[in-house]
C-alpha positions in Angstrom: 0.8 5.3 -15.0 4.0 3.9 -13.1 6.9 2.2 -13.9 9.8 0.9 -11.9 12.9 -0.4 -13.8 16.0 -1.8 -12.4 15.6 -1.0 -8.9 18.6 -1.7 -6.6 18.7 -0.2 -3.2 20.3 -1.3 0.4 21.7 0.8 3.5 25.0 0.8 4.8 24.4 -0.8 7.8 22.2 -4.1 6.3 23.3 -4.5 3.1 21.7 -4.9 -0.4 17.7 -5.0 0.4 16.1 -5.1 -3.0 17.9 -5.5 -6.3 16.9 -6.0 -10.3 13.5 -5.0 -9.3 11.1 -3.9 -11.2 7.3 -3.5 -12.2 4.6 -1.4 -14.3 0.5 -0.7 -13.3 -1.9 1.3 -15.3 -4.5 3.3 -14.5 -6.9 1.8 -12.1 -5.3 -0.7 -10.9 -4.1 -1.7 -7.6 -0.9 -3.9 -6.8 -0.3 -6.0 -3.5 3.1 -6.4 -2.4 3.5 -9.5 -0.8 6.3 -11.6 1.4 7.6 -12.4 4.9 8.4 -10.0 7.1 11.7 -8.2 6.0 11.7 -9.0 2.8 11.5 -5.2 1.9 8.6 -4.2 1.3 8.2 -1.0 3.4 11.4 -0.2 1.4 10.1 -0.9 -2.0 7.1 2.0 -0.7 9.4 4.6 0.5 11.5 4.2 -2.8 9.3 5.0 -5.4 8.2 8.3 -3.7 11.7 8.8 -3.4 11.7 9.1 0.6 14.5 6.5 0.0 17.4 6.8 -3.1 18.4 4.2 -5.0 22.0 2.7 -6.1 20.9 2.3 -9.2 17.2 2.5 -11.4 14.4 4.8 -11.7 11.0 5.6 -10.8 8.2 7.3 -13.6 5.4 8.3 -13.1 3.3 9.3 -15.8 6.4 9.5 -17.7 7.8 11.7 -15.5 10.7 10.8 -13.2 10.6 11.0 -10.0 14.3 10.8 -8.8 14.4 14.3 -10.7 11.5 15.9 -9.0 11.5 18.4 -6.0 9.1 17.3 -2.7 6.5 19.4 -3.5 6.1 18.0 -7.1 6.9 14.5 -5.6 3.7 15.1 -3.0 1.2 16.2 -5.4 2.0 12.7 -7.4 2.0 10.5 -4.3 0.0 9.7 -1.3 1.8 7.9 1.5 0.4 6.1 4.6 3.2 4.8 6.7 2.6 1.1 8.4 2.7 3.5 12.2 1.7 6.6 12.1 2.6 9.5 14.9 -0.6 10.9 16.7 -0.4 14.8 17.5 -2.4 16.7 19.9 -4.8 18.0 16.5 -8.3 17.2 15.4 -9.4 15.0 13.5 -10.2 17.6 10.8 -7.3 19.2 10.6 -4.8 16.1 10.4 -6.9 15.5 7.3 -6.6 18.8 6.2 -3.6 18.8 6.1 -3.5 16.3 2.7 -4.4 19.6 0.9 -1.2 20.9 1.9 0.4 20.4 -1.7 -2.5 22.4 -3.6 -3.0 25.4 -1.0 -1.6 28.7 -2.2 -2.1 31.8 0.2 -4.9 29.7 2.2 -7.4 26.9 2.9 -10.1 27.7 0.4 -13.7 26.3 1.1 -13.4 24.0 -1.7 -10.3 22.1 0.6 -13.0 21.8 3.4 -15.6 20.2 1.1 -13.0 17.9 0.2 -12.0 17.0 3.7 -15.7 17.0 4.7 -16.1 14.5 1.8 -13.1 12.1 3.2 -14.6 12.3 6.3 -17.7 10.9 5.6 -16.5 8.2 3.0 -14.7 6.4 5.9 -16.6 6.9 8.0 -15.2 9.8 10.2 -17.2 12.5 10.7 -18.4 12.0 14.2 -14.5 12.6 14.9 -13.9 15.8 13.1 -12.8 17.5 16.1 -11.4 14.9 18.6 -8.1 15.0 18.8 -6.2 12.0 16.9 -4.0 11.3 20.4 -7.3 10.0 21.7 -7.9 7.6 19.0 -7.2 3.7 18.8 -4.7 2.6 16.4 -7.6 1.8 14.2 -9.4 5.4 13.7 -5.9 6.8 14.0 -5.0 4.6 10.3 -8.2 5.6 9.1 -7.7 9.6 9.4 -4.1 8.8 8.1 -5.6 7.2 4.9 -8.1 10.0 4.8 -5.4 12.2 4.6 -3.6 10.6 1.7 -7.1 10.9 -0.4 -7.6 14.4 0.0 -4.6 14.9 -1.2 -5.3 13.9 -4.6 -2.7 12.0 -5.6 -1.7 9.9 -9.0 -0.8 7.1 -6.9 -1.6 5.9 -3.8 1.4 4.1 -1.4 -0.1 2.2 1.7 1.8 0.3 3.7 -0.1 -2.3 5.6 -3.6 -0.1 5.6 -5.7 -2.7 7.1 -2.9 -3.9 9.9 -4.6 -2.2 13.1 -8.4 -2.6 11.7 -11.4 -4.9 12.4 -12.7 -7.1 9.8 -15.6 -4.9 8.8 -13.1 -1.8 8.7 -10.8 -3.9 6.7 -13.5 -4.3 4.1 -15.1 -0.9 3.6 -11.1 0.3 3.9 -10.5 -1.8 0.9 -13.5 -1.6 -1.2 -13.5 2.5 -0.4 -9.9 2.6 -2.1 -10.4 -0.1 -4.9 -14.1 2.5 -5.7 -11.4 5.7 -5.4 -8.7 4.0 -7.5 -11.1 3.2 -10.5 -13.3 6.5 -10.4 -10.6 8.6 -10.6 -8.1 6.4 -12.7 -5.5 6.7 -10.5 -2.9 3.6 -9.3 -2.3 2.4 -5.9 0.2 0.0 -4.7 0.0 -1.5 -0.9 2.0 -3.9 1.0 0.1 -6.4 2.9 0.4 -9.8 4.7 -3.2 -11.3 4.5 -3.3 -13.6 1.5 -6.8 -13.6 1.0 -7.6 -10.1 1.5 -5.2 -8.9 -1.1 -6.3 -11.4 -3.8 -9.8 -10.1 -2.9 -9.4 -6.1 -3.7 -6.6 -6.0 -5.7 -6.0 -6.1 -9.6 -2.1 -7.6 -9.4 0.4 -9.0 -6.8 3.6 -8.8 -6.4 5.4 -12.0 -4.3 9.1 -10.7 -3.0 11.9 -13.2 -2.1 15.3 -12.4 -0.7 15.3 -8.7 -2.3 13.6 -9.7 -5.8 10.4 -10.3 -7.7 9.8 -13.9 -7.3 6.2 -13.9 -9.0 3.6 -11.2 -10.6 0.5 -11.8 -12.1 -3.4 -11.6 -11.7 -5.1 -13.2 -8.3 -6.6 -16.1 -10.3 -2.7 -17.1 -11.7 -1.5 -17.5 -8.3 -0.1 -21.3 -7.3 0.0 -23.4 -4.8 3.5 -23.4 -5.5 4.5 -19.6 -5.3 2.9 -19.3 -1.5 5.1 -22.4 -0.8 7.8 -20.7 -2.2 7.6 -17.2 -0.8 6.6 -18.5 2.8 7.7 -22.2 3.4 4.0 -23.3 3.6 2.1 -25.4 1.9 -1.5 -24.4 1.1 -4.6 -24.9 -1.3 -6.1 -22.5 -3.8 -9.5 -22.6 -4.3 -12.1 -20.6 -5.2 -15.0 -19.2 -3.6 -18.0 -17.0 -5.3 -15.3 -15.5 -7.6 -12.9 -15.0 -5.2 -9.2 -16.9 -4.6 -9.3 -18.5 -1.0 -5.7 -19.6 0.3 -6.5 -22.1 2.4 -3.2 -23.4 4.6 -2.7 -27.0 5.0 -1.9 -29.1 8.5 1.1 -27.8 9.7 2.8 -31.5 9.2 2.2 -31.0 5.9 4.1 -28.0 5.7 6.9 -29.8 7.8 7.2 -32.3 5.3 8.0 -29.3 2.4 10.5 -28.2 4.6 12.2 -31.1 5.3 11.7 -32.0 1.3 13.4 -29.0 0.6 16.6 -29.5 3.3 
């Protein structure tokens, strides 16, 4: 469904951000990006739609690639939610709406509206349809924006922190209503994040960055205690809880006493 190869990409201002990096995921599956906070991430995101070129590598997907594709092409393959989103003075509806944007022809066809009717209600939205989205919280604002990026209809989905300005319960139905998307239409989805727990919850693979490169991949039950201390310079235990992987961070001496280990 997607590959990355050989990714190496900086700005001229910073430096070299991510190089040597690479990665495949199939249909259905979903991939957590992981690391601290400027580890590139958001850059890794807004490369593989190609909102950012690289020095050097490529992008497929579906065996096509994506460094040689126009926007419009590039749009129907990919559906992007930004970590902050900008709120206009629209409804509800019509920010959504405007996902379709990349299969409407001469106009909005009723079948677009049954779509966006359909998003609506899967997140839990339609008692918003028509307030505007510059009255929202940052919360209903990230759901419309994700609502957006399914009615779109994209191969794969690119969410940068989705659950970042959400509740608990919204984090939840937010994650399990992409995973259910994801796997009923056999499409891929690759999301940065920084809660541990949720990611090895909802998603398939992970992806730990440090300093610019692919430190560790693999399924949620491979991860170590090792790789977290690694990555983040904190010492925690894995365990594992009704089928699910539980990071579980120890005393913070603790996690002195790696860094001082490590000096």
């Amino acid at each position: 469904m997607l590959a990355v190869r050989d990714i190496r990409v900086g700005y001229k201002s910073g430096g070299l951000v991510l190089e040597d990096l690479g990665f495949t995921l199939g249909h259905g599956q979903i991939l957590a990006v992981l690391g601290p906070n400027g580890v590139g991430k958001t850059t890794l995101l807004r490369c593989i739609n190609a909102m950012i070129r690289p020095w050097s590598g490529y992008v497929q997907v579906e065996k096509s690639n994506v460094f040689r594709m126009g926007a419009a092409e590039i749009a129907r393959y990919f559906g992007y939610v930004a970590q902050r989103n900008e709120a206009g003075r629209i409804t509800t509806f019509d920010a959504v709406l405007l996902g379709r944007k990349p299969h409407l022809r001469w106009r909005v066809g009723k079948e677009d509206l049954v779509k966006v009717d359909g998003a609506l209600r899967r997140l839990g939205l339609e008692h918003l349809a028509l307030r505007r989205i510059d009255e929202m919280s940052g919360g209903e604002l990230q759901k419309v924006c994700i609502a957006r990026a399914l009615v779109q209809e994209p191969r794969v989905l690119l969410l940068d922190e989705p659950t970042s300005s959400l509740d608990l319960k919204n984090q939840l139905e937010i994650l399990d209503t992409i995973r259910r998307v994801v796997r009923e239409h056999q499409i891929a989805a690759v999301m940065t994040m920084h809660d541990l727990n949720l990611a090895f919850r909802f998603m398939d693979r992970f992806l730990f960055l440090k300093q610019g490169r692919v430190f560790a991949c693999g399924r949620p039950h491979e991860v170590s205690p090792g790789m977290v201390a690694a990555v983040y310079g904190v010492q925690v235990d894995i365990l594992h809880h009704n089928g699910h992987v539980v990071v579980v961070p120890k005393k913070q001496e603790d996690s002195s006493d790696l860094k001082e280990g490590s000096a």
